[in-house]
Each structure stands twice: as C-alpha cells, then as structure tokens.
C-alpha positions in Angstrom: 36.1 -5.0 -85.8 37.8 -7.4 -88.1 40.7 -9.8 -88.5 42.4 -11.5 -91.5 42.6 -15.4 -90.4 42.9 -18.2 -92.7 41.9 -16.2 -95.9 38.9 -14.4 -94.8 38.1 -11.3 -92.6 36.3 -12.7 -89.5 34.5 -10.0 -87.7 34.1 -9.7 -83.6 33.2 -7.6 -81.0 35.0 -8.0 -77.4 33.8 -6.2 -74.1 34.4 -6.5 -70.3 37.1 -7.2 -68.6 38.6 -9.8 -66.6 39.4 -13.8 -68.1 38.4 -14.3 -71.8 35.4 -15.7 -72.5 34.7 -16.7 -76.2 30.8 -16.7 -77.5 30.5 -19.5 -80.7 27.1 -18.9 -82.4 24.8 -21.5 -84.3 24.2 -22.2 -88.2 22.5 -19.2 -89.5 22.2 -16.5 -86.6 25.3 -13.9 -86.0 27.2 -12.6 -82.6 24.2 -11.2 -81.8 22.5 -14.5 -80.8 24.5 -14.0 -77.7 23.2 -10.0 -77.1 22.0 -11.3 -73.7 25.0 -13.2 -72.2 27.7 -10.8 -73.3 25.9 -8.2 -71.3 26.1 -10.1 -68.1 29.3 -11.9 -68.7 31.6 -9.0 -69.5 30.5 -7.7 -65.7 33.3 -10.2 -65.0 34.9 -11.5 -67.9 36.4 -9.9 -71.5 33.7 -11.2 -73.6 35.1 -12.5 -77.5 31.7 -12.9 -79.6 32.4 -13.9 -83.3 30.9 -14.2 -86.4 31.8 -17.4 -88.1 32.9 -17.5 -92.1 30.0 -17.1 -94.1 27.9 -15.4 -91.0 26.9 -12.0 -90.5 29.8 -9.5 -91.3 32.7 -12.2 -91.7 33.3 -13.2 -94.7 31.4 -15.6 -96.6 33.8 -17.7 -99.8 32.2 -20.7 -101.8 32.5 -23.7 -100.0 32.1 -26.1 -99.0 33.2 -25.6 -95.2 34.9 -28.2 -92.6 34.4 -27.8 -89.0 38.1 -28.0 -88.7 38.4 -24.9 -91.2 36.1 -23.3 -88.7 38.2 -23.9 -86.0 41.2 -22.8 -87.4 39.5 -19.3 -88.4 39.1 -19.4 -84.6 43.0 -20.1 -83.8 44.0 -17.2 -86.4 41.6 -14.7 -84.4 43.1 -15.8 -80.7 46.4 -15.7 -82.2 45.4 -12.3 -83.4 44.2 -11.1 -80.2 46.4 -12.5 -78.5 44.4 -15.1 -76.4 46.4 -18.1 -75.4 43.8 -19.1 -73.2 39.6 -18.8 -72.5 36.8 -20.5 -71.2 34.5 -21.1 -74.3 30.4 -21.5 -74.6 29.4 -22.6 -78.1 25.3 -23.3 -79.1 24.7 -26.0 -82.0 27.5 -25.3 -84.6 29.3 -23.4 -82.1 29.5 -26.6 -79.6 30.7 -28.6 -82.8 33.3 -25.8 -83.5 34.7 -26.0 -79.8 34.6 -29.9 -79.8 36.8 -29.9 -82.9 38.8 -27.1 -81.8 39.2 -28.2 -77.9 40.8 -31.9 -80.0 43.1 -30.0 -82.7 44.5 -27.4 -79.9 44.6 -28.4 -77.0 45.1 -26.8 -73.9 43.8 -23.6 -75.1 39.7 -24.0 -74.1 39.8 -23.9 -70.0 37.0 -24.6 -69.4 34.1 -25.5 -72.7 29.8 -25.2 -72.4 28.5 -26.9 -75.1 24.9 -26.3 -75.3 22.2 -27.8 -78.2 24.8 -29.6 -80.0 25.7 -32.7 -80.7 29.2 -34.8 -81.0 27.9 -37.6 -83.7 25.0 -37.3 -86.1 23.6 -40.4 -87.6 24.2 -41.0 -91.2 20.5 -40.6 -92.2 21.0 -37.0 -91.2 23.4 -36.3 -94.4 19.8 -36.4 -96.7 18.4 -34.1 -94.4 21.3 -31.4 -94.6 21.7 -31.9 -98.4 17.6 -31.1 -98.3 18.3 -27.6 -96.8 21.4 -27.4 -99.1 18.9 -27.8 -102.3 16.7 -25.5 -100.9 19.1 -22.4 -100.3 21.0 -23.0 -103.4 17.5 -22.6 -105.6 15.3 -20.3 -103.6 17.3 -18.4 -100.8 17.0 -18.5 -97.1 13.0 -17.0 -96.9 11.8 -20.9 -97.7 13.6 -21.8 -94.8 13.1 -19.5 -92.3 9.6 -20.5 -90.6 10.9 -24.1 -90.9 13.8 -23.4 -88.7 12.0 -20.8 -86.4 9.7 -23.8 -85.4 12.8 -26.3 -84.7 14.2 -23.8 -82.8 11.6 -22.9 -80.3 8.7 -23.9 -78.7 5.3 -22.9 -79.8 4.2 -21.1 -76.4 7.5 -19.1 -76.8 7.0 -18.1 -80.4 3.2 -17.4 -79.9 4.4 -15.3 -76.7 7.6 -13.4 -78.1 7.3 -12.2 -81.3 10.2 -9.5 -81.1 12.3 -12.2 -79.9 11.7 -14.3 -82.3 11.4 -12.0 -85.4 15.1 -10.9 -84.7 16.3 -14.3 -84.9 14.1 -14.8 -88.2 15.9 -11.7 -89.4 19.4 -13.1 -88.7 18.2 -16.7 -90.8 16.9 -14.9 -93.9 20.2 -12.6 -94.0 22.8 -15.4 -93.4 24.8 -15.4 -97.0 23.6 -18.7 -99.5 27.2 -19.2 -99.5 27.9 -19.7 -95.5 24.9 -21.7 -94.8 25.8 -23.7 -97.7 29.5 -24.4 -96.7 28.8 -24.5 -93.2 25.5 -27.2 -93.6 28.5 -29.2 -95.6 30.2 -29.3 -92.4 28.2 -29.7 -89.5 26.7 -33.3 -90.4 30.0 -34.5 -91.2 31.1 -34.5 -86.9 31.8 -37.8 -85.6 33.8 -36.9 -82.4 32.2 -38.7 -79.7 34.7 -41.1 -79.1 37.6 -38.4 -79.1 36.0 -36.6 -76.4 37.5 -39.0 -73.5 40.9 -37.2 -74.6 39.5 -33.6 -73.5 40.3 -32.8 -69.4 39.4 -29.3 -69.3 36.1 -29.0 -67.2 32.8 -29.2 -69.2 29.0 -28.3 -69.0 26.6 -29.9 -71.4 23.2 -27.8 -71.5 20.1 -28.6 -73.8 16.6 -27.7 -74.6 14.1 -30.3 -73.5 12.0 -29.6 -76.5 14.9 -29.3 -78.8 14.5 -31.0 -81.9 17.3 -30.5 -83.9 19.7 -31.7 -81.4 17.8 -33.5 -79.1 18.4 -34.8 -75.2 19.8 -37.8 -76.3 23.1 -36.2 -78.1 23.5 -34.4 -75.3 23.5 -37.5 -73.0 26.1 -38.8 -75.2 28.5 -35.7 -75.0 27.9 -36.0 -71.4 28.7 -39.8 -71.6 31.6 -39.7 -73.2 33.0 -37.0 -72.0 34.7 -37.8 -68.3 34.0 -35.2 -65.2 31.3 -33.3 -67.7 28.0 -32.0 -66.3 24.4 -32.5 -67.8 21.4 -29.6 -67.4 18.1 -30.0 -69.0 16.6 -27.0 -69.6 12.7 -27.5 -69.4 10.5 -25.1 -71.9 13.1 -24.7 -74.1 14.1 -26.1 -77.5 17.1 -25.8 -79.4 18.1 -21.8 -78.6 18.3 -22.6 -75.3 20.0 -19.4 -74.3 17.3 -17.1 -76.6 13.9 -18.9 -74.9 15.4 -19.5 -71.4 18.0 -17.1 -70.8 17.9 -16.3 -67.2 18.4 -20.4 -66.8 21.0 -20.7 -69.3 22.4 -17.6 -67.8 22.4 -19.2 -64.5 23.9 -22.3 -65.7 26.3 -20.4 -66.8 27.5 -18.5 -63.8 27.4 -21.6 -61.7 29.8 -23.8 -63.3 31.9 -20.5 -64.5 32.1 -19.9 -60.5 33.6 -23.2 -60.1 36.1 -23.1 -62.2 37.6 -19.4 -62.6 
C-alpha cells in the first residue's frame, strides 16, 4: 500500500496485531530486509515496515536527501495511519532515521533499537560517500554491489548462504540511482551524538562484531551517550546483523521488547 507524505508516495506493508512496531531499513535494501522479524513480531505486535524515498516501491525524486526529510516522510505516514505512538527498530540508515526523528518529535518512539548504525561519522567519511556517489551516478548500482555484499557480511556467511545473500544483492542493484544518491547525501552528514542525552525513551544498541561499515566503536558511542541505553555485540555478524544472525537479533529483540511493553 501507499501513502502521499511530504511529496512523495511512500509505500508499506503492516501486519499483526497488538502495539505498533515500526521496521526502518538500511541504504540500498527495501522492507523486505526485515522479511524475518515482521513474521515473528506481528505474533504480538502490528508490524509498520516501510520503504524509505528513493527505496523499493516509494518514490524516488532527485535529490539530494536529508535525514530530517526522511524523518518527516516518516511523521506524514504515522500521521496517516494514525500512529501517535510505536516502539521503533531501525538498521544503518534506519537507526540514523529514528535518531533524528526520536530528536525532531519527541515523545512519539517508545521505546527505539538502533542496530549497525552510527550517531557521528568522522569527516574523512564525506570522500568516501561522494566515492559511491561517483560511482552510481556514471555506471549504476552493479559496480557496487559485490563491494557492499562484502561490507555487509562475513565471508563464512556469504560462502555459506548464497540465497540469502543473493536476495540482498538483488535489492542493492535495483535501489533507484536517484535514492541511493540522495540518501548517501544524507547519511554522512549525522552528527547527533551529543543530542542523544535529550532522548528518555528506553533504548537497545545492537551491532555486528565484524561490521565494517559501522563498526563496534559507534555503537559504543550511541551507547555512551545515550543515558539508561543497552549495548549487545553480536559475534559472527557484520553489518546486517539481523540478515546473518537473526535468531540473535531476533532474541535481542524480544528481550528488551518484554521489558518495556
């Protein structure tokens, strides 16, 4: 299904019943990065997976992007549905989205997982986006593809998973120039880390011990500056967490859900 919100159609899928529950995907995949939480979660929740502008059926305008754009798309589809309140797990961009939004509205996120993100990139990052950028803009997603699957996992899991893996290749090559492009202007620009002591509503910090892309350390400094928030370190995993390891991201996930329903 799809929703008008801030000048674009931003489609979504919602199943289950019970509290909301919103699902916030990463650069370059689609709601269906989350195919194997939403099917546990909406035993007991009403599960809101999204496809962020310039992702997999929403819309996808010239940018470039902001993360607070992003996270006003994400007020106009609440508003929509009607959700004045949800517990919220974002991965990578998602995480950034939910940071951004939990600041601009708050009160809204009850209770936010952010897993394989970060809250601060360093400076030097900025050549590595506008690298990626370059690359889209003159040959398409395929270039980047293999590059990014090998970021993303480890090398037993790829060598051991290839349908896994393969489906998540599939969702990088058919991400839209445009998206990637706006939303790769965003992401490096996040600098919220010292913001995040304003945030009270419960939070669970989960990364990949292999991952690369958002390593252990930016996750220690969410969990640092974020009072009452909880750190796991997923072993075997690298930066989709909840793809290589989902029974321990799933787990994770039920636990501190439990504790704060």
């Amino acid at each position: 299904m799809k929703v008008g919100t801030n000048g674009v159609q931003i489609n979504y899928e919602v199943e289950g019943d019970g509290p909301w529950i919103t699902l916030s995907h990463s650069l370059a995949c689609n709601l269906h990065m989350w195919d194997e939480q939403a099917a546990v979660l909406a035993r007991h929740f009403k599960v809101l997976r999204f496809d962020t502008r310039g992702h997999g059926r929403s819309d996808a305008p010239a940018g470039p992007y902001s993360l607070e754009m992003l996270a006003d798309d994400l007020k106009g589809l609440f508003d929509a549905l009607g959700v004045r309140s949800t517990h919220f797990v974002g991965l990578s961009m998602g995480g950034m989205i939910g940071q951004v939004f939990a600041l601009k509205y708050p009160g809204m996120l009850s209770t936010l997982v952010l897993a394989d993100t970060t809250s601060r990139y360093p400076a030097e990052a900025a050549g590595v986006w506008a690298d990626r950028i370059k690359v889209a803009e003159t040959k398409g997603m395929e270039p980047l593809v293999q590059p990014t699957l090998e970021r993303w996992f480890t090398e037993p899991f790829r060598k051991s998973n290839p349908g896994k893996v393969q489906r998540i290749a599939e969702m990088i090559r058919t991400t839209p120039v445009p998206g990637y492009v706006g939303c790769s202007h965003a992401i490096p620009k996040i600098n919220v880390s010292a913001r995040l002591r304003e945030l009270d509503a419960p939070a669970k910090v989960i990364v990949g011990e292999q991952d690369m892309g958002t390593p252990v350390a930016m996750a220690r400094e969410i969990h640092e500056s974020y009072p009452g928030s909880e750190l796991l370190i997923i072993p075997s995993a690298a930066h989709l967490a909840n793809v290589e390891q989902p029974e321990a991201f799933n787990a994770a996930l039920a636990d501190f859900l439990a504790k704060h329903r």
